[in-house]
C-alpha positions as CSV (number, residue, x, y, z in Angstrom):
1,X,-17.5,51.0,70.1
2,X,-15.5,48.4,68.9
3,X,-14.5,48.7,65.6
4,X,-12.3,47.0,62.4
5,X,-11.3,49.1,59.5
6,X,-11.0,46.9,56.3
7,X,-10.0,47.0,52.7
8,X,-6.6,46.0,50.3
9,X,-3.3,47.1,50.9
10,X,-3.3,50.9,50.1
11,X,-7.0,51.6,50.7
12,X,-6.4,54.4,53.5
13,X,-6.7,52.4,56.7
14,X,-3.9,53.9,58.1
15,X,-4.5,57.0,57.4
16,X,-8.4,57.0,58.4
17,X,-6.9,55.6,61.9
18,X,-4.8,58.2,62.9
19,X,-7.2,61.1,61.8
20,X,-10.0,59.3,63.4
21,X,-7.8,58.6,66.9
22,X,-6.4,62.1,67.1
23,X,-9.8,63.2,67.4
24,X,-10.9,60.4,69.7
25,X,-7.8,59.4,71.7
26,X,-9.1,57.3,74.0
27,X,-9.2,54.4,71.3
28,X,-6.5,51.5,71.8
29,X,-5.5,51.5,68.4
30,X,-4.4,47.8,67.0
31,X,-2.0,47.7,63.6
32,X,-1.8,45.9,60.7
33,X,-1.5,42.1,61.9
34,X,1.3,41.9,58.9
35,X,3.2,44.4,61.1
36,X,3.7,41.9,64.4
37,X,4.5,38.9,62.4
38,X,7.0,37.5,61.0
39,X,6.2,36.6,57.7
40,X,8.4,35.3,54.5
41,X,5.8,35.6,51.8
42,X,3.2,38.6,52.3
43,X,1.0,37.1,49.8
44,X,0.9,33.8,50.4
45,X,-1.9,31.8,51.8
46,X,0.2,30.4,54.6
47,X,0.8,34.1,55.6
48,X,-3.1,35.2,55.3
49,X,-4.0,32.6,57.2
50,X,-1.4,33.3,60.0
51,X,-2.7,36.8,60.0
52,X,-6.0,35.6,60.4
53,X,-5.6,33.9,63.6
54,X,-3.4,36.5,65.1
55,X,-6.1,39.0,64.3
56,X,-8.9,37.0,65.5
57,X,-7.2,36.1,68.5
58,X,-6.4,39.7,69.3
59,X,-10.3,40.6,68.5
60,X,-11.2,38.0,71.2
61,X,-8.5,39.2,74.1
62,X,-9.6,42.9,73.5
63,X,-13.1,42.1,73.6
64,X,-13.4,43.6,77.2
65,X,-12.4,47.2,76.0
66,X,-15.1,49.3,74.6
67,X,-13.5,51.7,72.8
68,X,-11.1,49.6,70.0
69,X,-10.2,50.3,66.0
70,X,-8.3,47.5,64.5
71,X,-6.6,47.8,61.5
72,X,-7.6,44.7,59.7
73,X,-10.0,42.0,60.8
74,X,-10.3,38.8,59.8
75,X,-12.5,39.1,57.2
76,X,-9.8,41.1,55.5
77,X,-8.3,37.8,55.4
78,X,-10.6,35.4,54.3
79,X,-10.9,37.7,51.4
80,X,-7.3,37.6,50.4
81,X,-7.8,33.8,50.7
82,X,-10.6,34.0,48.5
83,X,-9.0,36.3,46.0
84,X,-6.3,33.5,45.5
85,X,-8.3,31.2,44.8
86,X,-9.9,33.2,42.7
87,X,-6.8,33.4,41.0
88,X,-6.0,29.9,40.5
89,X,-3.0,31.1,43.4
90,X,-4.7,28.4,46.0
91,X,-6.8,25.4,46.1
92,X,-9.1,27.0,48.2
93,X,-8.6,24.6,51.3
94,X,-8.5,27.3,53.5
95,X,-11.5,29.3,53.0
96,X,-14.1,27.7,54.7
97,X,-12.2,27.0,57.7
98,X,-11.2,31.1,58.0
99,X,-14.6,31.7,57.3
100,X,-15.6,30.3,60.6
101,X,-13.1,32.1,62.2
102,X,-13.7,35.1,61.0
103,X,-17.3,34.9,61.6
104,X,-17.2,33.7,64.9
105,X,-14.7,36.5,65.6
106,X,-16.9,38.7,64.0
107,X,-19.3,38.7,67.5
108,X,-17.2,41.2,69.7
109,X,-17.3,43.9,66.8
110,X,-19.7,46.4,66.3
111,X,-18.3,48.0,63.6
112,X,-16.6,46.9,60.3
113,X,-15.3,50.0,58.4
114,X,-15.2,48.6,54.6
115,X,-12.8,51.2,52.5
116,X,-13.0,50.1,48.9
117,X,-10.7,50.9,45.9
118,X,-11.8,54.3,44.5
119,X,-11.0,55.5,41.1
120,X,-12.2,58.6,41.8
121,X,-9.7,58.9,44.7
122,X,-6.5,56.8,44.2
123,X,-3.8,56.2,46.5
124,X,-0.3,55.6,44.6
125,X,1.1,52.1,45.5
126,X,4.3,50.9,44.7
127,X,4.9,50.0,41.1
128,X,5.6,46.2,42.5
129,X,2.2,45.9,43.8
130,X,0.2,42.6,43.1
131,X,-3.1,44.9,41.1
132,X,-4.4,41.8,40.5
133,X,-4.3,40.3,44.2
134,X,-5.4,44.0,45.3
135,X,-8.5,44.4,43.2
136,X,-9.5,40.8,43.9
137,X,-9.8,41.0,47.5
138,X,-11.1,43.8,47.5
139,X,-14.6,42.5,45.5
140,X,-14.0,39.3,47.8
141,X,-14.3,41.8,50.9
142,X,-17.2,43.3,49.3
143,X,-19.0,40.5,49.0
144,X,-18.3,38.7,52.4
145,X,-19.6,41.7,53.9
146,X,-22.9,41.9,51.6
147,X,-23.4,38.1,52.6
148,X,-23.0,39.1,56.5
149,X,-25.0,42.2,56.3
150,X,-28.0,39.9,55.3
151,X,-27.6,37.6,58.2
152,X,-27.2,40.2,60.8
153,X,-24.2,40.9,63.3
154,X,-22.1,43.3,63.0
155,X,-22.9,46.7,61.4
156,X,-20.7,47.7,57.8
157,X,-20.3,50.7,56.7
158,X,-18.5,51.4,53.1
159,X,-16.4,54.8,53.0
160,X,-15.3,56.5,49.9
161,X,-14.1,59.9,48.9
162,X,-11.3,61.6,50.1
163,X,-9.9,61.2,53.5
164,X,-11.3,64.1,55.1
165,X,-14.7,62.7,54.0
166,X,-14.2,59.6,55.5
167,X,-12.8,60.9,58.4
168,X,-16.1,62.5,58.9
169,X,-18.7,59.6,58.2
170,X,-17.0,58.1,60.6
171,X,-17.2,60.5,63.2
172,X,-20.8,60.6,62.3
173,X,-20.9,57.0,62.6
174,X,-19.4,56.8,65.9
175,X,-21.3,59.5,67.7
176,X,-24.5,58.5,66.3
């Protein structure tokens, strides 16, 4: 299965990753985009939108290899794009464009793994943190997936709770 965990910056992907891939090893695991760039402004739309095509370029190239979880996928991205111009942060020139991408990308996954902002069970981020940016995106990546679920493709699965708990829907998910 080939699969994408998405959500804001402090949302648990990482962690998910490596408890679901030390239970399934034989996953190529692929990190945060942000990670293999080189990036001057993290929150910038210049620098979501070079995320985006490094991710969905790396989507495409892996597309041979069944069993894949990607930190990040480009619909991660088109929501931080979103969530700018939300915020009066970006004209918005970008948006449609990445939407394309993302969708088109979107075609050699068959899982998106959506991990939402839970008040119920909070992960500390740095005091620094852009709150603003963070809970935008993630109601942009919310509703990109809602509009994609409708239209068919891939399959999305939201995860809350504690990581355990996620760890095993996941599982379940993957096995099923």
């Amino acid at each position: 299965m080939r699969i994408i965990v998405s959500g804001t910056h402090g949302s648990g992907k990482s962690t998910l990753i490596a408890d679901f891939v030390a239970r399934r090893p034989e996953y190529l695991v692929l990190g945060d985009p942000f990670e293999d760039l080189d990036l001057d402004d993290p929150a910038s739309a210049a620098s979501f939108a070079a995320q985006l095509r490094f991710t969905a370029s790396r989507v495409r190239e892996t597309a041979g290899e069944s069993t894949v979880i990607s930190e990040r996928g480009p619909l991660d991205f088109v929501a931080y794009l979103a969530a700018l111009e939300q915020l009066g942060r970006s004209d918005g020139a970008l948006v449609a464009h990445a939407t394309a991408i993302a969708d088109d990308s979107l075609a050699n996954v068959d899982l998106v793994v959506l991990l939402p902002l839970d008040d119920r069970h909070p992960i500390r981020v740095p005091v620094d943190e852009d709150m603003a940016l963070r809970e935008a995106m993630d109601a942009a990546l919310l509703d990109l997936a809602d509009e994609r679920e409708a239209v068919g493709g891939p399959r999305f699965l939201t995860l809350g709770g504690d990581p355990a708990s996620r760890l095993d829907y996941l599982l379940a998910a993957t096995t099923a």
